[in-house]
N, C-alpha and C positions, 0 to 999 in steps of 0.2 A: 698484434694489431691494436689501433687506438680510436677510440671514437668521439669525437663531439657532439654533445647531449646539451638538450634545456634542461633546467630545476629549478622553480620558483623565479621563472620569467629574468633568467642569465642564464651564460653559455657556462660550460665547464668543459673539461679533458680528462680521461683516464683510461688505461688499458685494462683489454679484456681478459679476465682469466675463466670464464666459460659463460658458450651461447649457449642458452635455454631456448633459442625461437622467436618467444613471444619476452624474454627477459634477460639481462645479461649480466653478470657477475663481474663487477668492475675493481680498478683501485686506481686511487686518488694519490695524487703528487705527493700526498700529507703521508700515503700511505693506508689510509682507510678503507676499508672493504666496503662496499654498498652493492644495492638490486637497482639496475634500470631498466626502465622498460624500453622494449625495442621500439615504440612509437615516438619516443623523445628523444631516441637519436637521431643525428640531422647528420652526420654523414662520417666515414672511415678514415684513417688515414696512416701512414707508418713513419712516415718524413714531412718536418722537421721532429723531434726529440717532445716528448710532452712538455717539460718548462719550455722548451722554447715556440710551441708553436701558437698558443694564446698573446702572445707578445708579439710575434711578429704577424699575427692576421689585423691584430689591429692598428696597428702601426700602418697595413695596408689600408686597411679600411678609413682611417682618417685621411687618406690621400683622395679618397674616392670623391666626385662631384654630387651633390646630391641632386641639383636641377639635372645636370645632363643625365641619372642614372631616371631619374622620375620619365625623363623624356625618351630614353631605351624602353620605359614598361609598356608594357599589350596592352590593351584597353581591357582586356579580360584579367582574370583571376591567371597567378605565376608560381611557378617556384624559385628559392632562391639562387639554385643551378640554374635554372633558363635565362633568370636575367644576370647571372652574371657572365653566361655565354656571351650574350648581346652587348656587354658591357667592354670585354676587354677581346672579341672577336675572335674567341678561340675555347676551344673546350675548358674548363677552368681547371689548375691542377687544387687541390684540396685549401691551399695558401688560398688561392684568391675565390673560392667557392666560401669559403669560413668569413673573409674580408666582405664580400657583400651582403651576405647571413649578417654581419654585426653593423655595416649601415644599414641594412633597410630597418631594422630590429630596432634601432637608434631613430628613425625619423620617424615615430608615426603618424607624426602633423602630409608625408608625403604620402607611404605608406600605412594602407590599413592591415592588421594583421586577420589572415581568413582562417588559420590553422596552423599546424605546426609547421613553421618551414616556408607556409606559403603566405603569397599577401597579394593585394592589389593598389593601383596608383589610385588616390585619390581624385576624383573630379577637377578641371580647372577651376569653376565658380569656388568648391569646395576646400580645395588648396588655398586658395586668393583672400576666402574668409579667413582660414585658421590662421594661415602668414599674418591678414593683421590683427589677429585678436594674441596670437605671440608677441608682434611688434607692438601693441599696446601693452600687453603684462609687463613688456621688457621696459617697457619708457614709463612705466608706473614703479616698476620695482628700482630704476636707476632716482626716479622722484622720491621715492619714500627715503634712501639712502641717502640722498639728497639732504633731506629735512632732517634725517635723524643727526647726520654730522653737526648741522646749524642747532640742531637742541644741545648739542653735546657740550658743544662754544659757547650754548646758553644765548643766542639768536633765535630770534622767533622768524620762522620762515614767513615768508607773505603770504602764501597760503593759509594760514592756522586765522588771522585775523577776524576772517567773514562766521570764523565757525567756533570762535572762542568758546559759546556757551554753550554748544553742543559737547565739547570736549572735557570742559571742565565740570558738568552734569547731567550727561547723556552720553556717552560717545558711543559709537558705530564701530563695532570694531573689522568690519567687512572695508572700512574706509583704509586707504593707503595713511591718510595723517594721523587717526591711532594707531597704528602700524609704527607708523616712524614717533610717535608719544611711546608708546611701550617700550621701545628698543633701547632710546633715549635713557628712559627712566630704570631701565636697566642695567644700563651702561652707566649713569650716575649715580643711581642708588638712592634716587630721591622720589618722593610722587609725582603724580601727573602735577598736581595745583602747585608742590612746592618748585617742580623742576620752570612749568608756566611762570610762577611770579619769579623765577629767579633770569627769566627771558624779558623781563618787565610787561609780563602782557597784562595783570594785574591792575587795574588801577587804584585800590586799596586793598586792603584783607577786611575790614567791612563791608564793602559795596562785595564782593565773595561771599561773604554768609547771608548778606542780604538778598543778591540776584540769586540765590541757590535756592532760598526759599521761598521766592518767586516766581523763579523756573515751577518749580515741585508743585506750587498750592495757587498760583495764579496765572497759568499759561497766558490768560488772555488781559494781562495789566489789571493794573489795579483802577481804573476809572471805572466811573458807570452810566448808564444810560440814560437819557433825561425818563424822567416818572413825574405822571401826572398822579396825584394824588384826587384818593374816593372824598367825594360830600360825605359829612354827618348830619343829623340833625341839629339842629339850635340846641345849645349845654344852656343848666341853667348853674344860673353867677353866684359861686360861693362868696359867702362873708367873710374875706380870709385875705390877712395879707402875710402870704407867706415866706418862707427865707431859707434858703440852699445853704450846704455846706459841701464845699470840695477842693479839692488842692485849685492851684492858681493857676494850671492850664486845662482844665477841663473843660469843654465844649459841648461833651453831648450829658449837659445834665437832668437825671434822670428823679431825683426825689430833693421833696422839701416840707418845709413843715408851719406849722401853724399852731399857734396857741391861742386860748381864749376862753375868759373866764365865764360862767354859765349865770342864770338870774337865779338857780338857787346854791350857788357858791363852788359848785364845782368844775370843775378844770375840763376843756374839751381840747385834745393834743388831733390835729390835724397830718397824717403824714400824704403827700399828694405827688405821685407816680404821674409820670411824660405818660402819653398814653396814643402812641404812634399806631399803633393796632386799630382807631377809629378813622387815622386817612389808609390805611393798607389791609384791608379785606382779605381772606385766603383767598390763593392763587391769583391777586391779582397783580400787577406786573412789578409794583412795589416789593408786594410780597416773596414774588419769586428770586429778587435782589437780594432779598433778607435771607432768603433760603438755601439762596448757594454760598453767601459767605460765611451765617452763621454766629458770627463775632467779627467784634471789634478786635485787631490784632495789636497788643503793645509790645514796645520796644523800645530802652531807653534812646530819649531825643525823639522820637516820630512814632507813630501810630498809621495805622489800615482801616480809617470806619468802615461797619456794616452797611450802617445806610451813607447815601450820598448826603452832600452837604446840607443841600435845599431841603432834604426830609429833614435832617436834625433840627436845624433851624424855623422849620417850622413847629417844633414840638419840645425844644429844650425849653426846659424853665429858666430862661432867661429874665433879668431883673427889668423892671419896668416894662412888664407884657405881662398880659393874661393871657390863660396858656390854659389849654384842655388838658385835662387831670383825672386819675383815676385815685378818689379820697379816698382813704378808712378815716374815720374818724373816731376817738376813742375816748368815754369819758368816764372821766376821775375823779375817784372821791378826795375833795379837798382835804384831810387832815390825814388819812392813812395812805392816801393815793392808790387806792382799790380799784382796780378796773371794775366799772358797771354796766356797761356797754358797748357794742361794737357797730359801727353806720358807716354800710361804705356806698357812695355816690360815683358817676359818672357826670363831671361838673368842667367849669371855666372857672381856673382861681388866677389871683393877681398874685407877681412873685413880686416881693415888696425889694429883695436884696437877693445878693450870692455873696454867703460870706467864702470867704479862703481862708486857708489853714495857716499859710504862713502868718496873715496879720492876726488871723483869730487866735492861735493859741496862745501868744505870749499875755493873750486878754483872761481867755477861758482854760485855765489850768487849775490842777490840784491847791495851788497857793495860795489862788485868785479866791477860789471857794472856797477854802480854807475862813482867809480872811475876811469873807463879805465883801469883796471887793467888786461891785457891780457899774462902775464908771464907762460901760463900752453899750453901743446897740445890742440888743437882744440879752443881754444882760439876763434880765429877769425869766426872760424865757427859757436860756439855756440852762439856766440854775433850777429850772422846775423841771428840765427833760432829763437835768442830773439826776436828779434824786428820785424820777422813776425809771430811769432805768437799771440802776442799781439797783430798784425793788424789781425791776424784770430779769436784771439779771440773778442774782441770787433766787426769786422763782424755779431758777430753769436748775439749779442746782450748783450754779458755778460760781464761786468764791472771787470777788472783787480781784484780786491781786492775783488770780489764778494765771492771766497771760503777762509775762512778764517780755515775750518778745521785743527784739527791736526790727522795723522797717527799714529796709535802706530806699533811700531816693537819688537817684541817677538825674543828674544834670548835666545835655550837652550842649557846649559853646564855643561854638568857633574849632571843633575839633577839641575842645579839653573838654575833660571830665570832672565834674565831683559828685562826692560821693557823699549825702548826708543820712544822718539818719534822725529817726522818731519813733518813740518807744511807743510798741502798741496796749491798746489797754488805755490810750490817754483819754480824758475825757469829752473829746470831739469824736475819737474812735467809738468811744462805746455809746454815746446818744446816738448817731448815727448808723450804728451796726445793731444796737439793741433793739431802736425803732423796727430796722430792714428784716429782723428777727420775727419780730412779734406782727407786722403786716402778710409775709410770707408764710407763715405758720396758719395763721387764722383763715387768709384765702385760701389758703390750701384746706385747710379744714373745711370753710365752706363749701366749695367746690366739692368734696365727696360728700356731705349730706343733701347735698343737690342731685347727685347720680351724674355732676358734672366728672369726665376724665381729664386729668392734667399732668403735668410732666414734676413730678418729687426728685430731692436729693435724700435718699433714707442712708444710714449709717447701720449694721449692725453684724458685731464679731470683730469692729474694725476696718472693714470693709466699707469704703463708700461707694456706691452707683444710683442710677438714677432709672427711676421705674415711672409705673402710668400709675402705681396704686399707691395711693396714702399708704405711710409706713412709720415705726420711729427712727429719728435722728440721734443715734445717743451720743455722739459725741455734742452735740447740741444740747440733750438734753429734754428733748420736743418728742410731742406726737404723730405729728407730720412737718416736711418742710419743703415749699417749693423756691423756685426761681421765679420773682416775678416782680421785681424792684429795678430792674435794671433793662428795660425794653428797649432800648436806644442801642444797646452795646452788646446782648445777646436775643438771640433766637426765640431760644426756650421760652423768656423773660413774656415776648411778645405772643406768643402762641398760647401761654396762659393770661395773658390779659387779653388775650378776644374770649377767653371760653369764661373770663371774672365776667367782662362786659356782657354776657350773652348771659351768664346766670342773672345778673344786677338787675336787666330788661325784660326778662321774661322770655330771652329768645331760644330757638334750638341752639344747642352746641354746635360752635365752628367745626369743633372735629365729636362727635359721635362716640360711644363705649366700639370700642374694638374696631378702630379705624383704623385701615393700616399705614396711614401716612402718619398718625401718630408716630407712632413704633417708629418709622423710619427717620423721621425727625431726631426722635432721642440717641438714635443709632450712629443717624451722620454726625450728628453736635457731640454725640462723645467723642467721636472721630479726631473731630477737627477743632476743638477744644483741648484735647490732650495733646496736638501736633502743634497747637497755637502757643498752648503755656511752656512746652518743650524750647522752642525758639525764644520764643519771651527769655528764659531761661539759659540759654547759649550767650545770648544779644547782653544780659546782664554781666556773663563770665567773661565774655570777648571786653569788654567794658570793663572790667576788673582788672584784665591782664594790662589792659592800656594804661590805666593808672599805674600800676607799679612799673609799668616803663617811662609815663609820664612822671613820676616822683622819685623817678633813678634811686627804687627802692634796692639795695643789696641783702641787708638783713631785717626779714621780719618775724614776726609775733604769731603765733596759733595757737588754736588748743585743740587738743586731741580727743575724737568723737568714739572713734573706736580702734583697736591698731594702727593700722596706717594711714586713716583716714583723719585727715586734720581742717580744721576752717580759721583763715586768718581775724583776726582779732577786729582790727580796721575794717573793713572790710566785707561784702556773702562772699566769699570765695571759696569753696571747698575743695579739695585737691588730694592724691596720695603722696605721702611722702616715704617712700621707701627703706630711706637711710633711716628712720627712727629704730631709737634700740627698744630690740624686743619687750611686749608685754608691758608699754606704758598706762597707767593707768587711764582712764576716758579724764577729761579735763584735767588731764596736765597741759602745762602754757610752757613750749617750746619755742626755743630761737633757731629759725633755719634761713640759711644763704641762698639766696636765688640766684641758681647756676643760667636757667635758658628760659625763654619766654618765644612760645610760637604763635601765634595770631593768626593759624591759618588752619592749626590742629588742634587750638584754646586748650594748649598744656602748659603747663608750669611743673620744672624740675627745679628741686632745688637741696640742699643737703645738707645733715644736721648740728647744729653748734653745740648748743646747749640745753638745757632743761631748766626752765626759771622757776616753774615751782609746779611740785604733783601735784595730782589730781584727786579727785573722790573716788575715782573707779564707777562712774555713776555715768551710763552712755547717752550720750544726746543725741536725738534726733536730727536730721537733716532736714533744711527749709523742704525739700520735696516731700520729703513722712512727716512731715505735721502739719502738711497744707490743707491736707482735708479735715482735721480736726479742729483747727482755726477759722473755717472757710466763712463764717460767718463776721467772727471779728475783722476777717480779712476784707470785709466787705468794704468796707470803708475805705481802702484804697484802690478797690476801681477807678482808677485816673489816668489818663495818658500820662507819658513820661519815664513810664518802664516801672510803675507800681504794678504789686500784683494784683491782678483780676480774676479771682475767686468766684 
């Protein structure tokens, strides 16, 4: 005798070689011995032959109607014998008892199962739902199939259109069109963005890294809301006509300076900080604009201001305006140029100029002073901000020639690139950075013998992060050092010049000892400063790679930082180059072929020619590991245009 049994929700067949009752001692077509139990067999049989009878019940069973058998069942609960009595009107022989056991077993959108063996019809309402949530699966799953052929072709389905940005930085994978993206992408071998841009949905590989970062860090656009800005009171008018320096597209400018000789011969050097913190009060609506963006975002060609334009505008040191100013004022002994004092004011000064870098240096350079050669505006001034800050820098412990860096400058036009550079350390750099140095140091110092709390950048073991408590900077050199020169373009900048302005006045601190929206401030702005420079960062490389497609470079120029890590010479470009033969020395200058350039994965492959000349075996740092050790010098390039903003 033979019996048909379930076992993990399928039928089987196998003859009995002994009943136990309640279990039965089988074997398998394969020949396999097994235990089944007598409740999983669904019925006996000796005709047809084991291999042939699984084959031919279903052979029957595919014949069978499934509405007309749904419309034979009782409205009660069945067995699969009763309805298949009902079905073919006759007692069933074992063939067609097996054959309706494997449809009802097969439908259970008609049939529900109640037990073994047994089932009941589903409801009409009940059927009529699942019929069409089947006939939706099916006409979603023939759509998806749909769309993935058209990705295959490299056709963008019209579907995908509406949802571009979802897909290419969000995607849903519960959606039928990442469904047919993946399959796609699988069947191609390519990514989701590279298989998309090869469908043209793409409209550049910039405008890609740019709406990514968008998406991510501005859901809601980058505009902003009109702000009425706070009254202050009446400033009183310094005696100062003072004079910016900053690249030629900078807008939101934040310090300037001032000189003037004293009636008993000493020198009083003015530096005078935008002071946006007197129209934007904490929490007030200004400030909360400030708070969520945090920074200024560069990128070469365009920039993300913090504040809206109307703020800036009212608050940049703009030339031919008098402009609310937060002074230090600093005065110098004429023959040694000894600091002797410190006076810092809350004032209205007049910006007499904004010099730029591109007309200014070729005036104010090493040569220039060299030679006594003072034929430009500010001439004399800038030659007296030389030679103290040289004695400020060597102070702090750091040796004139010690940064020998070069700056690159990103210029975009019309879709082209170049790429200039400017040695830092020049002497616009360090009047400017040395100034930002010694203003930032000293309020900061202030600030803690006041029992005022402020937001520091301390340095120590290598490590830079930023704390609420005075600390040393040693890469600096200092005792303490905060952020507070730069209000227009960061957060921090502006949160310590309400709590300067609030010591200056006599007033409570804006924020309190152990206030936790301090803390939180410092938390979000490391956040979203280290996510800002990261991009800054991409936006420079992706702009690198352009060039060497715009200058149909094939072979270029590197040298080698550490193994395989190489930075081309032209160029910040850092990159791996795999193919270099092992264990070159650090600053060896290789010649390698640029095989592939992708603009959508910012890689460059390329592979080795030659070796032009070893190295020292002396490893260099990457622009990213000596950012924070420079961060001061670096100061001075705060400018839009895809400078870095330290």
């Amino acid at each position: 005798m033979n019996i048909l049994y379930e076992e993990d929700g399928s039928f089987k067949v196998g003859s009995i070689m002994t009943d136990n009752t309640s279990s039965l001692q089988i074997e398998s077509l394969s020949g396999k011995r097994s235990k089944v139990k007598a409740g999983n067999v669904m019925l006996h049989f000796s005709q047809p032959s084991i291999p042939e009878f699984l084959p031919q019940a279903e052979a029957l069973a595919a014949d069978i109607d499934v509405e007309f058998l749904w419309e034979c069942c009782p409205p009660d609960e069945f067995g699969f014998e009763q309805i298949a009595t009902e079905y073919f009107g006759h007692k069933p022989d074992p063939l067609e008892a097996a054959a309706a056991l494997i449809r009802l077993h097969s439908a259970p959108v008609y049939f529900h199962r109640k037990g073994k063996g047994r089932y009941r019809a589903a409801p009409p309402d009940v059927l009529k739902a699942a019929l069409a949530g089947a006939e939706k699966k099916r006409q979603a799953q023939a759509a998806q199939a749909h769309m993935t052929a058209q990705l295959i072709r490299f056709e963008l389905p019209p579907e995908f259109t509406d949802l571009l940005t979802q897909l290419l930085y969000n995607p849903d994978r519960n959606t039928i069109e990442v469904k047919a993206l993946e399959a796609a992408c699988a069947a191609t071998h390519l990514s989701a963005v590279h298989l998309l841009d090869r469908c043209g949905a793409l409209p550049s590989s910039h405008e890609y890294h740019l709406q990514k970062f968008l998406f991510e860090n501005f859901p809601r656009g980058t505009g902003f809301p009109s702000v009425e800005l706070a009254t202050w009171d009446e400033l009183p008018m310094g005696a100062v006509n003072a004079f910016s320096i900053d690249d030629a597209t900078t807008t939101e400018i934040d310090d300037a300076f001032s000189v003037e000789k004293l009636s008993n011969g000493n020198w009083r050097i003015g530096v005078h900080i935008a002071a946006p913190a007197l129209g934007m009060p904490r929490d007030s609506d200004g400030d909360k604009i400030a708070a969520a963006r945090l920074s200024t975002v560069y990128m070469p060609g365009q920039k993300i201001t913090m504040l809206p334009d109307s703020v800036v505008q009212a608050f940049t040191l703009c030339a031919d305006r008098i402009c609310p100013a937060l002074s230090m004022y600093i005065e110098v002994e004429q023959a040694t140029l000894s600091i002797m004092n410190y006076e810092s004011r809350v004032e209205r000064v007049h910006v007499a100029a904004n010099l730029r870098h591109d007309t200014l240096e070729p005036l104010f350079n090493e040569e220039t002073l060299a030679t006594g050669k003072l034929d430009y505006p500010y001439a004399e001034e800038l030659t007296l901000l030389w030679h103290l800050v040289q004695k400020l820098e060597a102070g702090r412990g750091k040796s004139s020639d010690s940064q020998q860096q070069v700056d690159y400058n990103f210029n975009i036009a019309n879709d082209h690139v170049s790429i200039t550079t400017r040695r830092r350390g020049s002497p616009i750099d360090k009047v400017v950075s040395e100034l930002m140095i010694l203003v930032n140091c000293e309020w900061g110092k202030h600030l803690a013998e006041h029992g005022f709390p402020g937001i520091y950048r301390t340095q120590q073991g290598g490590k830079v992060r930023m704390s609420t408590v005075a600390a040393p900077h040693q890469g600096l050199g200092v005792a303490q050092y905060m952020w507070s020169s730069s209000p227009l373009r960061r957060y921090v900048d502006m949160v310590n010049q309400r709590q300067i302005i609030a010591m200056l006045r006599g007033e409570a601190a804006a924020y309190p000892k152990n206030d936790t929206a301090l803390y939180a401030i410092l938390r979000d702005f490391d956040t979203m400063y280290t996510i800002y420079n990261e991009f800054q960062r991409n936006m420079e490389r992706y702009w690198c790679l352009r060039w060497l497609q715009q200058e149909q470079a094939e072979l270029i120029e590197a040298v080698v930082l550490r193994e395989n890590l190489v930075k081309m010479t032209e160029i910040p470009l850092v990159f791996r180059a795999p193919s270099l033969p092992e264990q070159l020395p650090a600053q060896t200058r290789v010649q390698l072929a640029v095989t592939a350039i992708d603009l959508l994965d910012l890689s460059l492959q390329t592979r080795y020619v030659a070796t032009i000349a070893t190295g020292s075996g002396t490893a260099e740092e990457t622009e990213e590991e000596t950012a924070e050790s420079v961060e001061a010098v670096m100061t001075v390039s705060e400018t839009e245009g895809g400078e870095t903003a330290c």
